[in-house]
C-alpha positions in Angstrom: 26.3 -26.0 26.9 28.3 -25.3 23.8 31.3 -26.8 25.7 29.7 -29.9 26.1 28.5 -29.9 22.9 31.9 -29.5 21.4 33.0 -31.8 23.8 30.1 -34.4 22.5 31.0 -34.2 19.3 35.3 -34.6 19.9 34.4 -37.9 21.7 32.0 -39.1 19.0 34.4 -38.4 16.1 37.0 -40.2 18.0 34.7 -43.2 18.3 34.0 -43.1 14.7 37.7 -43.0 13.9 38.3 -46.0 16.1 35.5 -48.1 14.9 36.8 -47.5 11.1 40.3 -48.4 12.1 39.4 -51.4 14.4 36.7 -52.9 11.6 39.7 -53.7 9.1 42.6 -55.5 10.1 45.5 -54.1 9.0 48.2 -55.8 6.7 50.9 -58.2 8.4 54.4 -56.9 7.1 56.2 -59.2 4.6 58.2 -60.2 7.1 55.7 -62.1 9.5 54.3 -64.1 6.5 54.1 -67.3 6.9 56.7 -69.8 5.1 57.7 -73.3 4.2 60.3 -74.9 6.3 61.1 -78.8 6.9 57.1 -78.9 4.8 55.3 -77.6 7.1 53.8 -73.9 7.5 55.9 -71.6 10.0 55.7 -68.1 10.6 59.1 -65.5 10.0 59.5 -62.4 12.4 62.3 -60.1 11.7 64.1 -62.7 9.9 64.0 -65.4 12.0 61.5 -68.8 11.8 59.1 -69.3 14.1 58.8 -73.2 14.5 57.9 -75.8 16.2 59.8 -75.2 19.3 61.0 -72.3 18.8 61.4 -69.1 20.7 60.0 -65.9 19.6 63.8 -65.4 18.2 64.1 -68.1 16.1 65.9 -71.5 16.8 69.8 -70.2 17.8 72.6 -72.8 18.7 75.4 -71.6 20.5 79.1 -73.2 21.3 79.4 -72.2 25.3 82.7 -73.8 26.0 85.3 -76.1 24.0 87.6 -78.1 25.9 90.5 -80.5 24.5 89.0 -84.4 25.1 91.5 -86.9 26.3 90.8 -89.5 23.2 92.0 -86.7 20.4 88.7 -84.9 20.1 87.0 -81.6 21.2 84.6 -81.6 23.5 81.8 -79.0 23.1 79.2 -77.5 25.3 76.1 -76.8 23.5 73.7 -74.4 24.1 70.1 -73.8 22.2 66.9 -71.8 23.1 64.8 -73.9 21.4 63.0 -77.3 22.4 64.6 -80.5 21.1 62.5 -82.7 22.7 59.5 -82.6 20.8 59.9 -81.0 17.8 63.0 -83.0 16.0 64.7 -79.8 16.2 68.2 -80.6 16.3 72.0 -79.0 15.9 74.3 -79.1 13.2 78.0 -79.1 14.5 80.5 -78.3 11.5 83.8 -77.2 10.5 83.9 -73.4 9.2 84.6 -74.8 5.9 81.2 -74.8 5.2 78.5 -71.8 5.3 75.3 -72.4 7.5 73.2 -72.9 4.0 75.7 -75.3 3.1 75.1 -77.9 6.4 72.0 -78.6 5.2 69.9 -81.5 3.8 68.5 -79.1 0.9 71.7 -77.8 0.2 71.9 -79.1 -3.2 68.4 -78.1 -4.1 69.4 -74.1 -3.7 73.0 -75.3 -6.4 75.1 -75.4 -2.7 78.0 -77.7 -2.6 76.4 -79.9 0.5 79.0 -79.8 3.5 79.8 -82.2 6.4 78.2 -82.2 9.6 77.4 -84.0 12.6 73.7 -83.9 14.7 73.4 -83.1 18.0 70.2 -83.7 19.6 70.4 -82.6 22.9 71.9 -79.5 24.2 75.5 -80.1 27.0 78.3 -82.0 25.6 79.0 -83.2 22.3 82.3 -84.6 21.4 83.6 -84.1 17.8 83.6 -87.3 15.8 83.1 -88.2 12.3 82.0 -86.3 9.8 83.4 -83.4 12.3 86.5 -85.5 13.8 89.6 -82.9 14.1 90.8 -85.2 11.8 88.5 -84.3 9.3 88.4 -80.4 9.5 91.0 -79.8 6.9 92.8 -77.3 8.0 90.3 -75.0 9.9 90.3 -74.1 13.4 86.6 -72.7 14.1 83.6 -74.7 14.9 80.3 -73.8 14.0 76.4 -74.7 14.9 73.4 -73.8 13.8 69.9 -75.2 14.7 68.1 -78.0 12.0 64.2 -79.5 11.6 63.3 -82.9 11.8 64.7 -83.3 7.9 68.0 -81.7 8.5 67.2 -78.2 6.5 68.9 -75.9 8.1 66.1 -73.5 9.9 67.3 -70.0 9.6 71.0 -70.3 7.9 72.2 -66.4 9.0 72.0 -67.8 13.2 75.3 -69.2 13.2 77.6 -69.4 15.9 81.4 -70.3 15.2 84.1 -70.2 17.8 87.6 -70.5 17.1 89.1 -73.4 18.6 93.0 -72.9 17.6 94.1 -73.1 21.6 92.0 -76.1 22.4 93.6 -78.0 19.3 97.2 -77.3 20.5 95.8 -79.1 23.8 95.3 -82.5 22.1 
């Protein structure tokens, strides 16, 4: 009988210590706070926005495959695992002489030197033409793209992905 007793009272006291956990919510981490992008509210998990169309990740463009075009250009195969459909989301495609913070549309707001790009708005191919033209990369030979709202802010400005393109440029 003491055995149950003691037993009675473990489970109760656990109880108790679940109800008094459970009846607060605990505190979201500073980084799952919601934040501002493109004026509307979106949450941020581990650094990257959560958006409209988004994946749990964050909005990431990739560069899958660069081939030399027959008219003088590159043509890129663009990636994204985000929905451009709906949301506006977009990708900026831009020489390396720019930073990620710098291809976008509130560059100058943050005292950025604003930098070229061009907008893709469908993942697959996407051939290099002005503002991105070989002719106007200046020198570099890596392409970059990162992933853009509906105003062309630039969504999370660390999710780059450049590719040097130095072979495919000899091709043309």
């Amino acid at each position: 009988m003491v055995r149950n007793l003691a037993l009675l009272v473990a489970v109760v006291l656990t109880a108790a210590a679940c109800v008094s956990i459970t009846d607060s919510a605990p505190e979201a981490p500073a980084s799952s706070l919601p934040t501002e992008v493109d004026g509307e509210a979106e949450d941020r998990i581990g650094g990257a926005q959560i958006g409209p169309g988004c994946s749990p990740d964050g909005c990431q463009a990739t560069i899958e495959a660069v081939t030399a075009g027959a008219n003088g250009e590159l043509i890129v195969q663009l990636a994204a695992n985000f929905d451009m459909t709906d949301s506006g989301n977009h990708i900026h495609v831009y020489w390396d002489l720019y930073t990620g913070a710098q291809v976008s549309a509130d560059a100058s707001d943050k005292g950025l030197i604003s930098g070229q790009w061009a907008v893709a708005f469908e993942p697959g191919p996407f051939e290099t033409t002005d503002p991105v033209s070989v002719s106007d990369r200046g020198g570099s030979s890596t392409l970059c793209v990162t992933s853009a709202g509906q105003v062309h802010n630039v969504i999370e400005p660390d999710f780059v992905t450049c590719v040097d393109v130095s072979q495919q440029l000899s091709q043309l």
